[in-house]
C-alpha positions as CSV (number, residue, x, y, z in Angstrom):
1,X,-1.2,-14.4,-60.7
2,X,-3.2,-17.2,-59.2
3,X,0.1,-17.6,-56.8
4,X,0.5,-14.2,-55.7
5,X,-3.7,-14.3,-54.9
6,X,-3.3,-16.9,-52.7
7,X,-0.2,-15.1,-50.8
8,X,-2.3,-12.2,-49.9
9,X,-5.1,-14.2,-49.0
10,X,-2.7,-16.3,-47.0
11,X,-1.3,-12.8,-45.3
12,X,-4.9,-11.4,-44.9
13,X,-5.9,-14.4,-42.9
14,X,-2.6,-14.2,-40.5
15,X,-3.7,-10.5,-39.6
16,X,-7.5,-11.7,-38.7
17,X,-5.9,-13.8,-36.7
18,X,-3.1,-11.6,-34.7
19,X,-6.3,-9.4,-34.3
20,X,-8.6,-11.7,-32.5
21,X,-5.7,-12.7,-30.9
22,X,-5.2,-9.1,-29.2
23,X,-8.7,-8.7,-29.2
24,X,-8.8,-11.8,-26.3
25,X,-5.5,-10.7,-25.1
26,X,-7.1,-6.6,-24.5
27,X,-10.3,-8.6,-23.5
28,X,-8.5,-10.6,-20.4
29,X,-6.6,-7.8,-19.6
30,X,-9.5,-5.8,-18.6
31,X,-11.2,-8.8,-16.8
32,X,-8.0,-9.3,-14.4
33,X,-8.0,-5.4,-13.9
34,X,-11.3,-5.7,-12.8
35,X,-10.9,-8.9,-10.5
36,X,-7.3,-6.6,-9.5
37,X,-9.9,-3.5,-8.1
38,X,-12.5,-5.9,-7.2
39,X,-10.9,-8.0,-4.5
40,X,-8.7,-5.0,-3.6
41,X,-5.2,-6.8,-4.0
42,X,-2.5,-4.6,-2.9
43,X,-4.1,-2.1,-1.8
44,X,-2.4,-0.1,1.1
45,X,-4.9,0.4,3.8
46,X,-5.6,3.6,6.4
47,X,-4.5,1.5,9.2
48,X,-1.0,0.6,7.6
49,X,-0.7,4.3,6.0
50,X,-1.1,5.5,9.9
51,X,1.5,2.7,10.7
52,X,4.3,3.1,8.9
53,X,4.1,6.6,9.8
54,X,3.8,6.4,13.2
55,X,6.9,4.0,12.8
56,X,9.1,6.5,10.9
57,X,8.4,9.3,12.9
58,X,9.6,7.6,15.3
59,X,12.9,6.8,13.8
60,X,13.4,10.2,12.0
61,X,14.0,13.2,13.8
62,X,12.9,15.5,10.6
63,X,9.9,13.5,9.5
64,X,6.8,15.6,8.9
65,X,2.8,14.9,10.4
66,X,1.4,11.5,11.0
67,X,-0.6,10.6,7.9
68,X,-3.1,9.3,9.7
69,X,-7.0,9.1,9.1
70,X,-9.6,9.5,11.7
71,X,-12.2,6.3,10.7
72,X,-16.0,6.3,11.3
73,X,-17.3,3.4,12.6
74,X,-20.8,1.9,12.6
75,X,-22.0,-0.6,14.8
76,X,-25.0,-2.2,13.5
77,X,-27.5,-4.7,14.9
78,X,-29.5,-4.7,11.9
79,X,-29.6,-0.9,10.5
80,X,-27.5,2.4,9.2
81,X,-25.9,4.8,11.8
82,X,-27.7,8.1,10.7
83,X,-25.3,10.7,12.8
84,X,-21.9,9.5,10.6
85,X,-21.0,8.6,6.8
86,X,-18.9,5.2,8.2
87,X,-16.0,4.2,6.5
88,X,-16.5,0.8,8.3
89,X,-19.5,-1.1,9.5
90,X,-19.4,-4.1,12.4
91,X,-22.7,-6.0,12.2
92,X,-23.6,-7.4,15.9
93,X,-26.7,-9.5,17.4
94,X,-27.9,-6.9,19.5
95,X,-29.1,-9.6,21.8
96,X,-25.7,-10.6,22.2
97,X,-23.8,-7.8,24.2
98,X,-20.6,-9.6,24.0
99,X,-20.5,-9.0,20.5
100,X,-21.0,-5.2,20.7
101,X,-18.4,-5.6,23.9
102,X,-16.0,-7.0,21.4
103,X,-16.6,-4.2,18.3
104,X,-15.4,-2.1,20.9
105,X,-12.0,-3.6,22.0
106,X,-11.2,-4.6,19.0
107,X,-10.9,-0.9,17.8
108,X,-9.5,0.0,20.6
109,X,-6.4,-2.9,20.3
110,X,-6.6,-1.7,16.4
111,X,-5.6,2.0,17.5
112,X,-3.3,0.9,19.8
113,X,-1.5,-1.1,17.6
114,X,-1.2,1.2,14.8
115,X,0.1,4.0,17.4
116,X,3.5,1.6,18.4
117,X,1.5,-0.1,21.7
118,X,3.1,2.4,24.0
119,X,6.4,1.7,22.6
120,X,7.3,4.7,19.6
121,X,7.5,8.2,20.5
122,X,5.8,10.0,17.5
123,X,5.2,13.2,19.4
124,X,7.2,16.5,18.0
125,X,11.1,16.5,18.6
126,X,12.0,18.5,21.3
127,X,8.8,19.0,23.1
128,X,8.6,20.4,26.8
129,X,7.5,18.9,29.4
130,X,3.7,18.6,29.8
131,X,3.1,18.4,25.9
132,X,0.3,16.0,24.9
133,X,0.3,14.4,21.4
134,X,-3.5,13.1,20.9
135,X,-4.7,11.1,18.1
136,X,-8.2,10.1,17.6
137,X,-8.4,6.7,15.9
138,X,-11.7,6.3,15.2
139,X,-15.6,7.5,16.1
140,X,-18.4,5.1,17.1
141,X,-22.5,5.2,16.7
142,X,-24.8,2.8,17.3
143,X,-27.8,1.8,15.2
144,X,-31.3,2.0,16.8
145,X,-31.3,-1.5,17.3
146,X,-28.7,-1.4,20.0
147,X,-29.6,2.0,21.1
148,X,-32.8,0.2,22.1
149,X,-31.8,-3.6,23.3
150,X,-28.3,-2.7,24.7
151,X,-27.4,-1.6,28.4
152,X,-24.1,-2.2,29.3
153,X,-21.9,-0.7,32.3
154,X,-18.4,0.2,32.0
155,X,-17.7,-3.1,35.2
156,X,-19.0,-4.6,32.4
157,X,-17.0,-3.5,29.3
158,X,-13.6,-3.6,31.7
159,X,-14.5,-6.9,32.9
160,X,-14.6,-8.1,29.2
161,X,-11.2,-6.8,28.9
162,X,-9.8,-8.4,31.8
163,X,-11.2,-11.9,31.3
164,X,-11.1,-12.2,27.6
165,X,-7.7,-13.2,25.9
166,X,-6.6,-11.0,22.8
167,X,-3.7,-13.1,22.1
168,X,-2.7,-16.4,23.3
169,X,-1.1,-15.6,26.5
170,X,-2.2,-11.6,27.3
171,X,-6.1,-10.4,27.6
172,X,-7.2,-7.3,26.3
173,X,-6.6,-5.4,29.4
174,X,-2.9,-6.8,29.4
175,X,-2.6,-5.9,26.0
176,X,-3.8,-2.6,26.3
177,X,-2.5,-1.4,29.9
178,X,0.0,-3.7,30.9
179,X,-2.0,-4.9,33.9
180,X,-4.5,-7.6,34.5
181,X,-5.5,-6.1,38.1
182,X,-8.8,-4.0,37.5
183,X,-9.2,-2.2,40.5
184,X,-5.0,-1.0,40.1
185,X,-6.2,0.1,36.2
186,X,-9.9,1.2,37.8
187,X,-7.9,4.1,40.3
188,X,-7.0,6.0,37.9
189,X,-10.5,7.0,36.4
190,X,-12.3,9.9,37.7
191,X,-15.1,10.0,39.4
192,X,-14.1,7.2,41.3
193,X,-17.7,5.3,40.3
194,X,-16.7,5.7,36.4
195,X,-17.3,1.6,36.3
196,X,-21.0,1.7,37.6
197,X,-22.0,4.5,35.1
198,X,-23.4,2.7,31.7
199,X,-22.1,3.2,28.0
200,X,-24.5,5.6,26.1
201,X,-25.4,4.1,23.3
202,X,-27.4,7.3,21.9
203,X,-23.9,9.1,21.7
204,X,-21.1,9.0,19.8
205,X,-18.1,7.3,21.5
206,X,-14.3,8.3,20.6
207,X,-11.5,5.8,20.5
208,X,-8.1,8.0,21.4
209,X,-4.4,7.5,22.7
210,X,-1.9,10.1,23.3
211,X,1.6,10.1,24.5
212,X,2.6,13.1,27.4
213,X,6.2,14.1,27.9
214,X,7.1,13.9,31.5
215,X,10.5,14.7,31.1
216,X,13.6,15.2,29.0
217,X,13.8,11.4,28.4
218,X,10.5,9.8,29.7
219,X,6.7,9.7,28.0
220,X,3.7,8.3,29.5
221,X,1.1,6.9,26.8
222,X,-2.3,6.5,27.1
223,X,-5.7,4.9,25.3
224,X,-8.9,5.8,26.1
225,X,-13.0,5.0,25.1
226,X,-15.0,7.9,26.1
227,X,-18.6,9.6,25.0
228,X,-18.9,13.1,22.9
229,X,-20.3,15.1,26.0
230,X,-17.1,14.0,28.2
């Protein structure tokens, strides 16, 4: 009898132990889920959903709408933009206007990018001539602190563009418009003074590129910063 006691003691202690075994097993589990959803690891972004759409649409004649996400974007010197709920928020020195400068391009090249850089046609199959595709990539307010330390005129902004490099061997303004010659890039604005007006920092400002169909084979793209009252 005194044998078969010991056995089942024996077995009982074996099951304690396969159960605080599982118990630290379920235990580290849930920790590396949470370090998983913490960090964010894996996890498909807006930017490369718009992507890879952009991409297929331009390979497959029968794919459907872009799936593509408009993004809200607060530039901050030091406080909240009250006019948007922002999906992302740049904090800048508002003493600095470079850095508020560079929020700004850096959306811009981000749009481009994700719309093919002037190199996919995503607009409908077999659209007429004169058809514009339009996308808006993303809305812009300022916080108070740069509505009130700010001024900066488009010659300004542009000039940023054209003397700043985005890459190693193109600036911004090659990057985004093939061309490093500002007053070529500057002829097509309207009015012809569009560089000495200022950006508005009290507005919102919309980041959009479009593609237009000139003709059976040929499409013109185009990005462009402008405020809500344009």
């Amino acid at each position: 009898m005194s044998e078969i006691k010991n056995k089942m003691q024996k077995k009982g202690e074996l099951t304690t132990t396969q159960i605080v075994t599982l118990i630290v097993l379920i235990a580290s589990f849930i920790i590396i889920l949470f370090l998983i959803f913490r960090l964010n690891l894996g996890q498909t972004t807006d930017a490369e959903i718009c992507r890879n759409s952009v991409v297929l649409k331009g390979k497959t004649p029968l794919s459907g709408p872009l799936d593509c996400k408009t993004q809200y974007v607060c530039v901050s010197g030091s406080g909240n933009c009250e006019g948007i709920s922002a999906t992302e928020t740049i904090k800048v020195d508002a003493e600095k206007k470079n850095e508020t400068i560079k929020a700004l391009a850096d959306q811009m090249t981000s749009c481009w990018y994700i719309f093919g850089e002037g190199k996919i046609d995503y607009s409908p199959k077999l659209a007429k001539a004169g058809t514009v595709t339009c996308s808006v990539c993303s809305i812009i307010e300022f916080d108070q602190m740069i509505q009130e330390n700010e001024r900066i005129s488009y010659q300004e902004f542009y000039n940023y563009l054209r003397t700043t490099k985005k890459t190693e061997s193109q600036t911004y303004l090659q990057y985004l418009y093939s061309t490093n010659d500002l007053d070529f890039f500057s002829s097509e604005f309207s009015p012809a003074d569009y560089l000495n007006n200022n950006l508005e920092f009290d507005k919102q400002y919309f980041i959009l590129t479009g593609i237009a169909q000139e003709g059976a084979l040929s499409y013109a793209f185009s990005l462009r910063i402008f405020p809500e009252s344009a």
